[in-house]
Every structure is written in structure tokens, then in C-alpha cells.
C-alpha positions in Angstrom: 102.8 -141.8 56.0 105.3 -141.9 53.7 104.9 -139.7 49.7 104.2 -143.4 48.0 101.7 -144.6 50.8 99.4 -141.5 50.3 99.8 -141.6 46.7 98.6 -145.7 46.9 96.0 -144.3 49.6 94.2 -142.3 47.1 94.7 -144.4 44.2 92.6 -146.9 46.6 90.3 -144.7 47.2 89.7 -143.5 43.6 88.6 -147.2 42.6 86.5 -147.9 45.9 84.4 -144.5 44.8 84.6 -145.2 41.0 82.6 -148.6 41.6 80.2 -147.1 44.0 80.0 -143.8 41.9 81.1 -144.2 38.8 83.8 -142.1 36.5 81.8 -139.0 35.9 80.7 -137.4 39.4 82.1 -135.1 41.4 83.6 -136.3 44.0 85.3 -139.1 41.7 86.5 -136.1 39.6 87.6 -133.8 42.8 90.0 -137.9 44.3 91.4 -137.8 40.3 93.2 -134.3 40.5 94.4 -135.0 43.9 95.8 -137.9 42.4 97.3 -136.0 40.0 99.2 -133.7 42.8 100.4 -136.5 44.6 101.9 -137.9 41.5 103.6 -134.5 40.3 105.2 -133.8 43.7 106.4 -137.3 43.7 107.9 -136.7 40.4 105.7 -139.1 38.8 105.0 -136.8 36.1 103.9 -139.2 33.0 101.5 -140.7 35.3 100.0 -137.4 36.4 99.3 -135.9 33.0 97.6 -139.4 32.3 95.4 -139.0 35.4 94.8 -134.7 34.9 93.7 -135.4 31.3 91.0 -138.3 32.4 90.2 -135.6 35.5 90.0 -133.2 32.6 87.7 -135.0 30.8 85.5 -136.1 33.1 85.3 -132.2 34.3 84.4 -131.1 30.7 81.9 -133.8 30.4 80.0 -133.4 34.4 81.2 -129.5 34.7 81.3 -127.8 31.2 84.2 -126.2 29.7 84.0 -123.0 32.1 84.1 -124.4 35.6 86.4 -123.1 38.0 86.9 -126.7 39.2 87.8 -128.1 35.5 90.4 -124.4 34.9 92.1 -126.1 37.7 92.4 -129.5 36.9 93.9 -127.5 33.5 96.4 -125.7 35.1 97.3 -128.9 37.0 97.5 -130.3 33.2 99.8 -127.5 31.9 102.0 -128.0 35.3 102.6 -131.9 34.6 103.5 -130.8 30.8 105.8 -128.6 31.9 107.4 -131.2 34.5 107.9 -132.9 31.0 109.0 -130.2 28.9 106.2 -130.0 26.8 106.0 -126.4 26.8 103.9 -125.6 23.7 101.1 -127.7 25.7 101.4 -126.2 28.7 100.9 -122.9 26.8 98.4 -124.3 25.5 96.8 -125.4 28.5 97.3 -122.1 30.7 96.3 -120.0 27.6 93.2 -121.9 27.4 93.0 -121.2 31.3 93.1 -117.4 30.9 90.8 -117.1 28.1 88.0 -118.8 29.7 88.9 -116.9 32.9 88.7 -113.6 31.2 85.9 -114.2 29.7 84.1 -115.7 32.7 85.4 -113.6 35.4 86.8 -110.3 34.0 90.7 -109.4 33.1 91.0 -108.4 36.6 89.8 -111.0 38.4 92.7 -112.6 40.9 92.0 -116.6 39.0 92.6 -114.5 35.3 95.7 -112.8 36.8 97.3 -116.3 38.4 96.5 -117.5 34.9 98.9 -114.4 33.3 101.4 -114.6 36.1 101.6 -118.2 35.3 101.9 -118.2 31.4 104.1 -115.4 32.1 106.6 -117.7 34.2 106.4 -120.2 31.6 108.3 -117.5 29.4 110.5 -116.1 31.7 111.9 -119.1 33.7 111.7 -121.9 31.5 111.6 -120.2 27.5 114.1 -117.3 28.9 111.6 -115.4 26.1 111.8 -111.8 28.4 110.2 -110.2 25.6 106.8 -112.0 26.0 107.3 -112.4 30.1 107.7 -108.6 31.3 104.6 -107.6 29.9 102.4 -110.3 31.1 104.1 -110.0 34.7 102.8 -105.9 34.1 99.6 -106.9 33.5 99.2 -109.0 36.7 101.0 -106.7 38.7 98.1 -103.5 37.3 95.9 -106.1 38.1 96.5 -107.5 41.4 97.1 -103.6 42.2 94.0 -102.5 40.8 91.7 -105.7 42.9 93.6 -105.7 46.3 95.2 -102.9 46.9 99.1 -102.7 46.5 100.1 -103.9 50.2 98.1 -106.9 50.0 99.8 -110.2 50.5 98.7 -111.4 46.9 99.8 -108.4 45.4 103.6 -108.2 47.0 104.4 -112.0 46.9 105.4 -112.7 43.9 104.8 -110.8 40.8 106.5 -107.5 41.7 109.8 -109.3 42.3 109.9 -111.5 39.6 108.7 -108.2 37.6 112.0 -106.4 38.8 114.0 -109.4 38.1 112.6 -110.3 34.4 113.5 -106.1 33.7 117.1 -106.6 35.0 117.6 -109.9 33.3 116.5 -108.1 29.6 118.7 -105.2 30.7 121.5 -107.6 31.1 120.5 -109.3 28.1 120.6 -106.6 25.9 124.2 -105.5 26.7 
């Protein structure tokens, strides 16, 4: 099945369960962000923010603001802005993210620390703002270290080696 058959698939299958369901359920909610995926890796980027911010919505209104279910839809939000190059929203969006993480699951909690690594990623690959990155990519890394040990996958995929390459690229900045 082809990117535009699945993404027509679900779109299908979003109105069939928004008659039987109705907008503001679950399951309705859960077809939306999925619809919003598809559209964002099919480049359909306009369309996807349009569909994570009715997902959003509907999340706030069934969920509540602190929902690990509606935190995703927002980070699926600030990832369609950013496909747009709307970066102060998806700032906006991840910080949004990591405060209610933080405040719902700890500093340290592995959801709070995808929420800095990804803020911090937003500086450092997209605002080339090193300054801001390095020290958010420190606090995952503590982080991660600190929950799951420092040879756990979570813990050595990423953050440490974009870490190591955000410090060379301010060293190299700064000559």
C-alpha cells in the first residue's frame, strides 16, 4: 500500500468512527494524530498541523491539559511547525511539553528529558543558537544517566553525540 493509500485509508476511517463516535472520544482522538503522522511523513505538512491542532483540542477537551496522550499529540504539533519553519511555535509547543512533563513526572523522568533533548535540537540544528543547545543537551544527558544507567540504549543513542558535536561546533564557532 502505497504512502497516499494509507493516508486516504485513515482519513476513511476517521469519518466512519467520527459518525459512529463522535469528535471527542478517544479512539477518534488516538485515528486524528495518526493522521497527522501520515501527513508529516508524506510531507503534507499544512494539512498535518491542521489535523494535530483539532487532535489537540479534542485531547485538552476529553483528556485535560496534562495527559501523556495530549503531550504527544503536542510534540507531534511542534514537529509539523517545525516542517514549516515556524520555530517560535514549535518552541512554544515543546516548551509547553516540558513544563507539564516536569511538573507531572519529575525533571528526570525519560518523557521530560525527550522533551529537553528535543527543544534542545530545535536550537542546535535548525536556530544554529549553540549557546541555548549545549546546556539543554547536558541536562538530558545528567538525566538519562542518572534514570538508566550510562550504557543503556536510551542513554548512548543520541544525546551524547550530538552533545560532543554541539561543543565542537561552539569551539569552531568561536575561533
Amino acid at each position: 500500500m502505497s504512502k497516499d493509500e494509507k493516508i486516504e485509508k485513515t482519513r476513511d476511517l476517521v469519518k466512519r468512527i467520527k459518525r459512529a463516535l463522535g469528535e471527542e472520544n478517544d479512539v477518534i482522538l488516538d485515528k486524528l494524530n495518526e493522521l497527522g503522522c501520515e501527513l508529516r511523513q508524506n510531507g503534507q505538512y499544512e494539512e498535518a498541523k491542521e489535523v494535530h491542532e483539532r487532535c489537540l483540542a479534542g485531547r485538552i477537551k476529553v483528556l485535560g491539559e496534562d495527559h501523556k496522550n495530549m503531550l504527544d499529540t503536542l510534540n507531534n504539533l511542534g514537529n509539523a511547525y517545525d516542517n514549516l519553519g515556524n520555530y517560535e511555535k514549535v518552541l512554544e509547543c515543546f516548551d509547553r511539553a516540558l513544563k507539564r512533563n516536569e511538573r507531572n513526572l519529575g525533571k528526570n523522568h525519560p518523557s521530560t528529558l525527550g522533551a529537553v533533548a528535543n527543544t534542545a535540537i530545535v536550537y542546535d540544528d535548525t536556530l544554529k543558537d549553540y549557546e541555548k543547545a549545549e546546556p539543554l543537551y547536558q541536562r538530558a544527558l545528567e538525566g538519562y544517566e542518572a534514570q538508566l544507567e550510562k550504557d543503556h540504549e536510551d542513554t548512548m543513542r543520541d544525546v551524547p553525540k550530538t552533545i560532543e558535536n554541539v561543543l565542537k561546533r561552539a569551539e569552531i564557532a568561536q575561533d
